[in-house]
C-alpha atoms as one frame of an Amber mdcrd trajectory, in Angstrom:
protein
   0.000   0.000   0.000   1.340   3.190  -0.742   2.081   5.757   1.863  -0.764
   8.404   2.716  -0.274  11.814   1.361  -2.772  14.531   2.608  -3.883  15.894
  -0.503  -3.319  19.178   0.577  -2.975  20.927  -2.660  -6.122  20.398  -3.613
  -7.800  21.202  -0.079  -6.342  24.757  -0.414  -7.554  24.839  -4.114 -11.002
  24.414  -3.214 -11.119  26.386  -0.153  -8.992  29.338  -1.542  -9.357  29.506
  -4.608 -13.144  28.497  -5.304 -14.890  29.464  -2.026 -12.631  32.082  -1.216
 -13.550  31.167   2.393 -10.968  34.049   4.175 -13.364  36.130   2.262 -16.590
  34.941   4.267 -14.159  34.508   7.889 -14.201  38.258   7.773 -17.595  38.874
   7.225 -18.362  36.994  10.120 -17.390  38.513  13.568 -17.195  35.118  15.697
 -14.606  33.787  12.962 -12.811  37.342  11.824  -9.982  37.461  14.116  -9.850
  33.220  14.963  -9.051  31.827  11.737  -7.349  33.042   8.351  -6.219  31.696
   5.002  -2.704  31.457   6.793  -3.891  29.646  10.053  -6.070  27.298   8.252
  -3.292  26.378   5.833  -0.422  25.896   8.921  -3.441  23.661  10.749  -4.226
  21.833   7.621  -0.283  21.434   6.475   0.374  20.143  10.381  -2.467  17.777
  10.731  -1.281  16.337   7.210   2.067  15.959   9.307   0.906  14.060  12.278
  -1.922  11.957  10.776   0.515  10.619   8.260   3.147  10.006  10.422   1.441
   8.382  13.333  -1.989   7.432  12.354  -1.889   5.988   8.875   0.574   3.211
  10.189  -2.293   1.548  12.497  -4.453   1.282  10.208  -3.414  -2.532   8.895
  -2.045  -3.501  11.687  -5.288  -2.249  13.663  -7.737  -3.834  10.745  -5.503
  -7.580  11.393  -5.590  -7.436  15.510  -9.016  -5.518  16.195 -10.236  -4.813
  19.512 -10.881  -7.307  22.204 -13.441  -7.983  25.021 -12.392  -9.430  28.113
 -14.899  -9.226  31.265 -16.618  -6.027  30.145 -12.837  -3.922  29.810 -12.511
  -3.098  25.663  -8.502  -3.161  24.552  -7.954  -1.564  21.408  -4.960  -2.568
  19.011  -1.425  -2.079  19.600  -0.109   1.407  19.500  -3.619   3.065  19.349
  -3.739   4.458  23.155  -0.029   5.793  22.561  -1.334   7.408  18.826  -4.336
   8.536  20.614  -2.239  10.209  23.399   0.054  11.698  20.656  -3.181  12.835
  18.703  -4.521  14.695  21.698  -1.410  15.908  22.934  -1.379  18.028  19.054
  -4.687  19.408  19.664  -6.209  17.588  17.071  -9.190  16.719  19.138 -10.072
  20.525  19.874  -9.851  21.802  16.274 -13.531  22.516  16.273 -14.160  23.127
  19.701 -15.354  26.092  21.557 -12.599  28.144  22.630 -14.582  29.538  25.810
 -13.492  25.735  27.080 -10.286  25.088  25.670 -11.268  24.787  21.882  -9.737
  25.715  18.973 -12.855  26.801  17.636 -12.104  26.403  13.560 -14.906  26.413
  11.461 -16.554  23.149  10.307 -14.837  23.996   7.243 -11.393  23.357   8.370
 -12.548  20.421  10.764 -13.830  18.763   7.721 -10.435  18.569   5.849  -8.712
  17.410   9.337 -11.728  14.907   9.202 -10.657  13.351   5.663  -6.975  13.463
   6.549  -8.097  11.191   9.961 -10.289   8.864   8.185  -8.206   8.506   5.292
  -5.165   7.450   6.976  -7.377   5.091   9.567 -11.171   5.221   9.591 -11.439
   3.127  13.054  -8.857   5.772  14.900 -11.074   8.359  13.405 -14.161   7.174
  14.713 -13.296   7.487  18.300 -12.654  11.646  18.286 -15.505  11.708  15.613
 -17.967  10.491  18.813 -16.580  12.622  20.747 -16.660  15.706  18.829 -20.486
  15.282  18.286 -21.145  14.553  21.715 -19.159  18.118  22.740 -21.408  19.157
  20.008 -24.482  18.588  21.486 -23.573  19.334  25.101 -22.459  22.530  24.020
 -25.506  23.911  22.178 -27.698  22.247  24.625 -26.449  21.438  28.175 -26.282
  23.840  31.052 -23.094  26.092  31.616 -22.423  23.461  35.004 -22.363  20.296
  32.378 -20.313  22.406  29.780 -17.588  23.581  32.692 -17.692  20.296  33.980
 -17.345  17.684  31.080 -16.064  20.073  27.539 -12.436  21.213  28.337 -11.641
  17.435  29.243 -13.385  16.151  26.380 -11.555  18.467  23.408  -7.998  18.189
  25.679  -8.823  14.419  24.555  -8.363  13.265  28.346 -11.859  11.909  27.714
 -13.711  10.803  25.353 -17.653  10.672  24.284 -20.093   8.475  22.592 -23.480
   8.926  21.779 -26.338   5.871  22.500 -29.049   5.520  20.641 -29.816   3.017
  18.691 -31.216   0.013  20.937 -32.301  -3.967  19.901 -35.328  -3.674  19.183
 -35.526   0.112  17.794 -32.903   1.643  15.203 -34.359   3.916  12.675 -37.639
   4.288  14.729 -36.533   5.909  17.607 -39.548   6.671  18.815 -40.166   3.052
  20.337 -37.078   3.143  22.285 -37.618   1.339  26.067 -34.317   2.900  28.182
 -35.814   3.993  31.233 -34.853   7.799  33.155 -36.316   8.138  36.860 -35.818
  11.581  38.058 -34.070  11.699  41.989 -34.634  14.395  44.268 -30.990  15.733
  44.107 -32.117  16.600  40.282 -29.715  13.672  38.813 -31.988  10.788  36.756
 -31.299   6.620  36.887 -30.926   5.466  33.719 -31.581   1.884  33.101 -31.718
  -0.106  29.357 -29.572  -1.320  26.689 -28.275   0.335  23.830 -26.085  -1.664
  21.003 -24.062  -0.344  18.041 -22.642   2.410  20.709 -18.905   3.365  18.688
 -16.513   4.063  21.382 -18.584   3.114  24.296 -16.279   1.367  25.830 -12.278
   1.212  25.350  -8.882   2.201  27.228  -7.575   5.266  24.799  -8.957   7.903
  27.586  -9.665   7.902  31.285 -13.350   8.723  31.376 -15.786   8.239  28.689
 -18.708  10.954  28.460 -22.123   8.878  27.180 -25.222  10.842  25.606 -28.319
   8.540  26.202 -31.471   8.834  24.723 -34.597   7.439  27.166 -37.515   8.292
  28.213 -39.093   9.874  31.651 -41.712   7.918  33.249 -44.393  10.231  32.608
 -43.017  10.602  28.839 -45.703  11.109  25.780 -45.443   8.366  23.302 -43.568
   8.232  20.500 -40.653  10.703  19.264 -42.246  13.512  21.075 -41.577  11.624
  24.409 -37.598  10.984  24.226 -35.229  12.805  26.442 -31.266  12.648  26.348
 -28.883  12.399  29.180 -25.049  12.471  30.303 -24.201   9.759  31.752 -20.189
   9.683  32.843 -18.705   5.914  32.685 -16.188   7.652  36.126 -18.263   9.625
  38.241 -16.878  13.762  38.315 -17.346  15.534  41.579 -17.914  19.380  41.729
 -14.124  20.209  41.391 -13.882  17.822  38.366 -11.950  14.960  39.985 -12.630
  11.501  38.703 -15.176   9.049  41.217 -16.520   5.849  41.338 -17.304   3.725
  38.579 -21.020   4.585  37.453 -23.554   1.606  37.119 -23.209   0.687  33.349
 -20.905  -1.550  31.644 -20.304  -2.983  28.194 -21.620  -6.510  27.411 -20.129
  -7.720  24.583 -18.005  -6.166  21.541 -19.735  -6.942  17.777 -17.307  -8.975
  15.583 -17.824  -6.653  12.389 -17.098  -6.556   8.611 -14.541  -3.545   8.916
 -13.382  -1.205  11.207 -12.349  -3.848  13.273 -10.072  -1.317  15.489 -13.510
   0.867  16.616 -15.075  -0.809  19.439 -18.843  -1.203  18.536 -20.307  -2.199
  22.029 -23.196  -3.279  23.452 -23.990  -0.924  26.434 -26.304  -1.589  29.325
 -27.324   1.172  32.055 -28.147  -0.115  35.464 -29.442   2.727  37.207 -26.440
   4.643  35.686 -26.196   8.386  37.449 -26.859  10.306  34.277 -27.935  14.358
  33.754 -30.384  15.563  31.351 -29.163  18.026  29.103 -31.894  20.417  27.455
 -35.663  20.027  28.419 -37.538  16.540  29.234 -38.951  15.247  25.766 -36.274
  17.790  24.169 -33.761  14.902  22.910 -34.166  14.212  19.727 -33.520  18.129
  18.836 -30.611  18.308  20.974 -29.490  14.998  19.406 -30.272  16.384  15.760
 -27.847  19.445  16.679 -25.350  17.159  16.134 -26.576  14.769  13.766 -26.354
  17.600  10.502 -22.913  17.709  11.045 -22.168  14.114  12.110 -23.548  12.994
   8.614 -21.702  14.955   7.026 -18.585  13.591   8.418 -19.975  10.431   7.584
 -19.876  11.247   3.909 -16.911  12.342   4.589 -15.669   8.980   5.667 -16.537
   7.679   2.293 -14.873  10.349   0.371 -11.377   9.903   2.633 -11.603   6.101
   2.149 -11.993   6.802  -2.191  -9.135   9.424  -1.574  -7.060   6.572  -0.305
  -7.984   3.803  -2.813  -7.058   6.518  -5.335  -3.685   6.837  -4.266  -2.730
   3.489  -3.349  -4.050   2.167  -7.240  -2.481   5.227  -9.221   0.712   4.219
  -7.591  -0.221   0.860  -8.649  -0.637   1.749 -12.334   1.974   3.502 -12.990
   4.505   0.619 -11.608   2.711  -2.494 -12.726   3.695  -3.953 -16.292   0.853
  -6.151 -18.008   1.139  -6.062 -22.239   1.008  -3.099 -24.427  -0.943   0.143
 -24.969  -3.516  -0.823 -27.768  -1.456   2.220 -29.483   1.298  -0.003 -29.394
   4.985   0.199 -27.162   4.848   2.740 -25.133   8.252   1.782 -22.819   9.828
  -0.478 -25.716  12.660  -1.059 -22.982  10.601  -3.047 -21.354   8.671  -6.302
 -21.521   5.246  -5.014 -20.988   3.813  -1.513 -20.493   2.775   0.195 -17.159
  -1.143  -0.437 -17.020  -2.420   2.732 -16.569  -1.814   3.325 -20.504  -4.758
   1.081 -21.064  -8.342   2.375 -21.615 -10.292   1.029 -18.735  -7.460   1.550
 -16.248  -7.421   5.607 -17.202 -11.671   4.854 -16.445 -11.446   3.778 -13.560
  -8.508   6.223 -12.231 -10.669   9.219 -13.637 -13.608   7.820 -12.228 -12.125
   7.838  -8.812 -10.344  11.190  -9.060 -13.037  13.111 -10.427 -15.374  11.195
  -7.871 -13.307  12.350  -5.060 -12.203  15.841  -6.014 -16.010  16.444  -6.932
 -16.658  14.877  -3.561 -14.173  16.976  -1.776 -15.596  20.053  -3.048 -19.300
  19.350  -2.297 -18.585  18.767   1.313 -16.703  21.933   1.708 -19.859  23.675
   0.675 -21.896  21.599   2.918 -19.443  23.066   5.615 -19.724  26.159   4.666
 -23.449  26.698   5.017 -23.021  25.110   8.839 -20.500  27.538   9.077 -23.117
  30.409   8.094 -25.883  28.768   9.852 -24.247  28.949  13.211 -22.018  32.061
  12.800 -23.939  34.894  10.351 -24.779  37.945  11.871 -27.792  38.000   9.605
 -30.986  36.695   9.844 -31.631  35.983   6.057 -28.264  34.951   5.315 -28.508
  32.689   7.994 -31.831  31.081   7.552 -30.972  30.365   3.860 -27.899  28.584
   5.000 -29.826  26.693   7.468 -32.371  25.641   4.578 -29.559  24.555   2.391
 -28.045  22.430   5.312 -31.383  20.882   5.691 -31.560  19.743   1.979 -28.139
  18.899   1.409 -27.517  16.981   4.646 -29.092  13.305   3.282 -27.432  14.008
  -0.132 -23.920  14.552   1.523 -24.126  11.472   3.829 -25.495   9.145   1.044
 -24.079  10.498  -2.075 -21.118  10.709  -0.623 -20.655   7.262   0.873 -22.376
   5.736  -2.196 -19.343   7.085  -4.318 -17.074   6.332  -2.079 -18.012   2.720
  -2.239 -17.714   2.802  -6.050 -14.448   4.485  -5.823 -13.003   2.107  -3.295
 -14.106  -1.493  -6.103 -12.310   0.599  -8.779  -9.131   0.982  -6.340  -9.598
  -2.756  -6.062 -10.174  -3.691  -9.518  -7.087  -1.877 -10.936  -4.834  -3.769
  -8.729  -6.563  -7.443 -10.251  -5.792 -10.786  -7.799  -3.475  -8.195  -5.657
  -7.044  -6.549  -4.772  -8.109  -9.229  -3.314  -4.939 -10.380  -1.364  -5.149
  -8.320   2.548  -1.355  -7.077   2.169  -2.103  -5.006  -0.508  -4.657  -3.034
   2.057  -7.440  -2.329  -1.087 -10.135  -4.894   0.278  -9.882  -3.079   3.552
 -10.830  -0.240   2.400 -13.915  -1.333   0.700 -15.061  -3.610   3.969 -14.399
   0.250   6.072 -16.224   2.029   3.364 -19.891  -0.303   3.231 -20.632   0.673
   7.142 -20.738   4.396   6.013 -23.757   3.458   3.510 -25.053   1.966   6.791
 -24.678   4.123  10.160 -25.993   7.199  11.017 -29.682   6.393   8.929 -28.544
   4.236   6.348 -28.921   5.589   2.954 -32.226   4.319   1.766 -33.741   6.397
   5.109 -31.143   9.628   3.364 -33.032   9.149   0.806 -36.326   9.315   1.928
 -35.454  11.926   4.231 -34.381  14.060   1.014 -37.506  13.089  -0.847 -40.193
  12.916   1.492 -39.111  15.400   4.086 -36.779  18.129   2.350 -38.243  17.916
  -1.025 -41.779  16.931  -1.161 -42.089  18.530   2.712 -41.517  21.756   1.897
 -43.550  22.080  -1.568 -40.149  22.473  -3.041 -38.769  25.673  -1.514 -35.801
  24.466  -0.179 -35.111  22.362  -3.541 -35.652  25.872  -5.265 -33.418  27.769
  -2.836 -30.693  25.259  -4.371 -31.587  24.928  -7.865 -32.158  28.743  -8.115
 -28.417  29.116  -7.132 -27.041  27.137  -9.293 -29.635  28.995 -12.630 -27.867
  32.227 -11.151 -24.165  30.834 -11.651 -25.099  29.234 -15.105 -26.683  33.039
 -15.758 -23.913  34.809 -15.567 -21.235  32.653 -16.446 -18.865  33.712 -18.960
 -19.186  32.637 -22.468 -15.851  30.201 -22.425 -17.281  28.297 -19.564 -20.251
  26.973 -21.650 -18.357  23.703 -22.154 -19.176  23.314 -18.447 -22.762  25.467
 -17.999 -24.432  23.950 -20.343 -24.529  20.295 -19.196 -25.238  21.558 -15.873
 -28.048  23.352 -17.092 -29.619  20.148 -18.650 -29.505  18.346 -15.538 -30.882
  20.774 -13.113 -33.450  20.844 -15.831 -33.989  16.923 -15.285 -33.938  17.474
 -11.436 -36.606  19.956 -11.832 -38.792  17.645 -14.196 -38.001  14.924 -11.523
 -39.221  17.206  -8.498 -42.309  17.905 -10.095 -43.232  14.641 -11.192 -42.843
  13.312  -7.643 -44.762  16.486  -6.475 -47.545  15.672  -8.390 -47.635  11.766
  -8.388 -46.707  11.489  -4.654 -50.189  13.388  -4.176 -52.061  10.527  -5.216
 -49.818   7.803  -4.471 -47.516   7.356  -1.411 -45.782   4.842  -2.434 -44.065
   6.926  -5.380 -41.542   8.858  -2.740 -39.546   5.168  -1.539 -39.870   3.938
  -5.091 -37.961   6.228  -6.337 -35.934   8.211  -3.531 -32.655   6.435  -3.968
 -32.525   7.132  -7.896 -33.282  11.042  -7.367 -31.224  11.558  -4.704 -28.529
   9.997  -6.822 -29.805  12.327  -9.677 -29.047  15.512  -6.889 -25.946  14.102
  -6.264 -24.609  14.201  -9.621 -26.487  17.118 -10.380 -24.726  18.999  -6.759
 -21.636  17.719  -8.133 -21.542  19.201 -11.496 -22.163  22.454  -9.785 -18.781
  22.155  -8.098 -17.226  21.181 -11.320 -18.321  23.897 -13.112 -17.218  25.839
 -10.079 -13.930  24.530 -10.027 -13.393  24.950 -13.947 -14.443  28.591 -13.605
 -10.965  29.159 -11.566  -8.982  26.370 -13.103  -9.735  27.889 -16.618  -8.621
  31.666 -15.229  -4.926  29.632 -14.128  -4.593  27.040 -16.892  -1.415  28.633
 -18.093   0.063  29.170 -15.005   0.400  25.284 -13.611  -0.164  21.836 -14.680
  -2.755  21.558 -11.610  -5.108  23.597 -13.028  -4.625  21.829 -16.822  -5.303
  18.556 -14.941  -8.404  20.084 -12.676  -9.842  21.160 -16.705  -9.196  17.458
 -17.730 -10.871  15.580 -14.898 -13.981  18.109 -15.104 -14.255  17.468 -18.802
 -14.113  13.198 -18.023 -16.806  13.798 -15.272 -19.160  15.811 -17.440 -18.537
  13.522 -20.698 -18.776   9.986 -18.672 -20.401  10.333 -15.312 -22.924  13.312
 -15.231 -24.792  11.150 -18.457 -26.034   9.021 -15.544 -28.812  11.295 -14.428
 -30.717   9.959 -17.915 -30.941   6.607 -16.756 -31.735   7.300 -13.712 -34.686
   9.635 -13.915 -35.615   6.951 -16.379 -35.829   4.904 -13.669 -37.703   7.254
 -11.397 -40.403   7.872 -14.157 -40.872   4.612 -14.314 -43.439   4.746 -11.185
 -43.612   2.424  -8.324 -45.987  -0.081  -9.934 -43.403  -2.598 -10.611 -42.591
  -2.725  -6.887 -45.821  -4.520  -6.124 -46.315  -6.917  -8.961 -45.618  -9.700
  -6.360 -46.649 -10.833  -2.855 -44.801 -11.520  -0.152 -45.152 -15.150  -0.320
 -43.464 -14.922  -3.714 -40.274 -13.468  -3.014
């Protein structure tokens, strides 16, 4: 496998030179004097550093050994505590963190490229500040200032660590039927009391307390979604001056033997009267949860994009230095016996598949994290409600879309390296066994794409579609005349995403089923659609700079690949969409 490399160049191209982002940090007060295109660029340039150097190195040897249960104490692999330690000890677990309690507090912006650079070099290391970040997340927009004092500074110094449970046996994407118990005591502290499985990082020796989020209900709870509360419940108890206790009354149960990222601990968590502490309002949780779930998916998708970026690299590496016969041009390196691979045709597809895949990807969920960035920080209330609308939308898209591609982009990474792909030593098959739990966790992707559909689409009568698509009709509008190449093939499919819209609009009125017949196909349809956008985007500054380096020439090449062999997709799939839901229900169940 070929050594990671943080693709750094073309993190500062799209943050730079397309978004310009030093341009909206001043605008906004809470970011003007905290971050820069200088900071971000020494933060990005030094987390490249570290991650590369310490992190990437687990990640086989942490795939082969896993984690281990052994009478309810987790062990991760060798050399993750020490990494971890080394990790926290950088201050890469406070990048995004408020600086009122030891923060850093970067914009989700510049947490999202540290994000790809984690996950890229070792998904299951990444997963455990990834929990913990979201958990800070939610305490912080939602908890008292006594839980925030108490529990944040330890939790972004990395001392300890978070998780968030939710998801229990009997209740995963229905929440609302969830059975952990929360009985209020007369000191104001709750018991908590249930199990919760699938809990990443709820239980392992990296950090010396871990900091759980439960979701239960109160005994006089409504029914339903309306009736969930969440709590903190510490694994160590923390007195008033923030010294670690006793033990708290939960424990793990057992550790799931998984497909891939066998270094995250996935555990099985049960509450015994645990001491826990609400944080928000009773029946408030799923909103405080949902805080943090917009940007956990997106670091989801993420996930899928870092493991593509690192497929990419390992099989371009692997192309260029593997001889099998000759160009179909003929000899291309007559001084040798065979020719390097990546001169044949469907090599150079599957290479510019992945590339333009994962720079199109990289791009798209920089602009995800830029309207969280305006959602939370703007100063104005139209500005910010617009960004909030456009995080709402583009949330699903970015956590399915995303992982979707990533999964493609990982079998290509595979497929170019033949019967090597398939051998463990050559690390490719990891990375597509990592990458198929991101289609999975945090709502698997079907549910994104319902949730897109149903919810964000068809929900709002299409205003927040129109907020996007209107956006994208002004940059076509007023384009220049040599970007055309680029415009107009964006223009035709926001044209079939409209048609699509209102097609569903219209049919969904009269028949239900239409939205899950055909929500995976259009949200694929956005997602091409979202990234052409950044294409065009990126060609608009990559034609400007052609002459000045071969970057920019190769940006120009890759964008004219994606619009020539991967944005022609959209036809078959809103084929697909028109196609109606009838042929869903030709058979009963009996005949399956």
């Amino acid at each position: 496998m070929a050594d990671y490399k943080a693709p750094l160049r073309d993190m500062r191209f799209v943050l730079n030179e397309v978004f310009e982002v030093s341009r909206l940090w001043a605008q906004l007060p809470a970011l003007a004097n905290v971050v820069d295109e200088d900071t971000a660029s020494a933060i990005l340039e030094e987390a490249g550093k570290a991650i590369a150097g310490t992190i990437a190195p687990l990640n086989r040897s942490g795939d082969e050994e896993g984690c281990s249960w052994i009478d309810g104490a987790v062990q991760t692999p060798r050399g993750f505590p020490e990494a971890y330690q080394a990790y926290a000890a950088g201050g890469w677990t406070s990048v995004g963190g408020d600086d009122r309690f030891g923060g850093m507090g970067m914009p989700k912006v510049i947490t999202a490229q540290v994000e790809e650079m984690l996950n890229s070099a070792n998904l299951s290391f990444g997963l455990y500040p990834m929990l913990t970040a979201g958990a800070c997340l939610s305490i912080n927009a939602h908890g008292s200032e006594a839980l925030k004092a108490t529990y944040l500074p330890n939790m972004y110094a990395g001392v300890w660590a978070g998780s968030m449970c939710l998801t229990e046996p009997h209740a995963g994407t229905d929440l609302g039927i969830i059975r952990t118990r929360a009985e209020p005591q007369a000191d104001g502290s709750y018991k908590v009391s249930g199990t919760k499985i699938f809990i990443t990082g709820g239980e392992h020796d990296l950090t010396e307390n871990i900091i759980h989020l439960v979701l239960a209900r109160l005994p006089d709870a409504p029914p339903g979604p309306k009736g969930i509360s969440l709590f903190l419940v510490p694994k160590l108890m923390v007195d008033a001056n923030g010294a670690l206790g006793e033990r708290n009354s939960l424990s793990c149960g057992s550790i799931e033997h998984k497909m891939g990222i066998k270094a995250s601990a996935t555990c099985v968590m049960n509450f015994d009267g645990a001491t826990g502490y609400i944080i928000d309002a009773p029946n408030k949780g799923l909103a405080a949860m949902f805080t943090m779930m917009n940007y956990e998916r997106l670091g989801v998708g993420i996930q899928g994009l870092s493991l593509g970026e690192r497929s990419y690299q390992n099989a371009v590496e692997y192309a260029r230095d593997r001889i099998q016969s000759r160009a179909p041009t003929g000899p291309v390196d007559p001084d040798k016996v065979a020719d390097p691979i990546i001169v044949h045709p469907d090599v150079r597809r599957m290479l510019l598949t992945m590339k333009a895949l994962n720079e199109g990807g990289r791009a798209f969920s920089s602009y995800v994290a830029l309207q969280l960035d305006s959602a939370k920080y703007s100063e104005d209330a139209v500005s910010r409600q617009r960004a909030q609308e456009r995080v709402v939308l583009l949330t699903p898209v970015a956590k399915a879309f995303l992982t979707d591609m990533g999964l493609e982009t990982t079998v290509h990474g595979q497929q170019i390296f033949g019967g090597h792909g398939f051998i463990r030593e050559w690390g490719q098959e990891q990375l597509i066994r990592d990458c198929r739990i991101t289609q999975i966790y945090e709502g698997t992707n079907g549910i994104q794409a319902l949730d897109l559909l149903g919810r964000k689409v068809l929900g709002s009568g299409g205003a927040y579609y129109n907020l996007f698509a209107d956006e994208i009709r002004q940059f076509t509008a007023t384009a220049s005349a040599d970007l055309a190449e680029f415009t107009r093939p964006l223009n035709d499919a926001v044209k079939t995403l409209d048609e699509l819209t209102a097609w569903l609009l219209d049919r969904a009125k009269s028949n239900p089923n239409e939205i899950g017949a055909a929500s995976v196909e259009y949200l694929h349809v956005f997602g091409y659609t979202a990234y052409a956008y950044m294409w065009a985007l990126m060609s608009r500054t990559a034609l400007l700079r052609q002459d000045q380096d071969v970057f920019y020439r190769t940006k120009l090449g890759t964008a004219r690949f994606f619009f020539a062999r991967l944005l022609p997709r959209v036809h078959s799939l809103a084929a697909s969409v028109k196609a109606g839901s009838e042929s869903l229900y030709l058979l009963d169940a009996d005949q399956f």
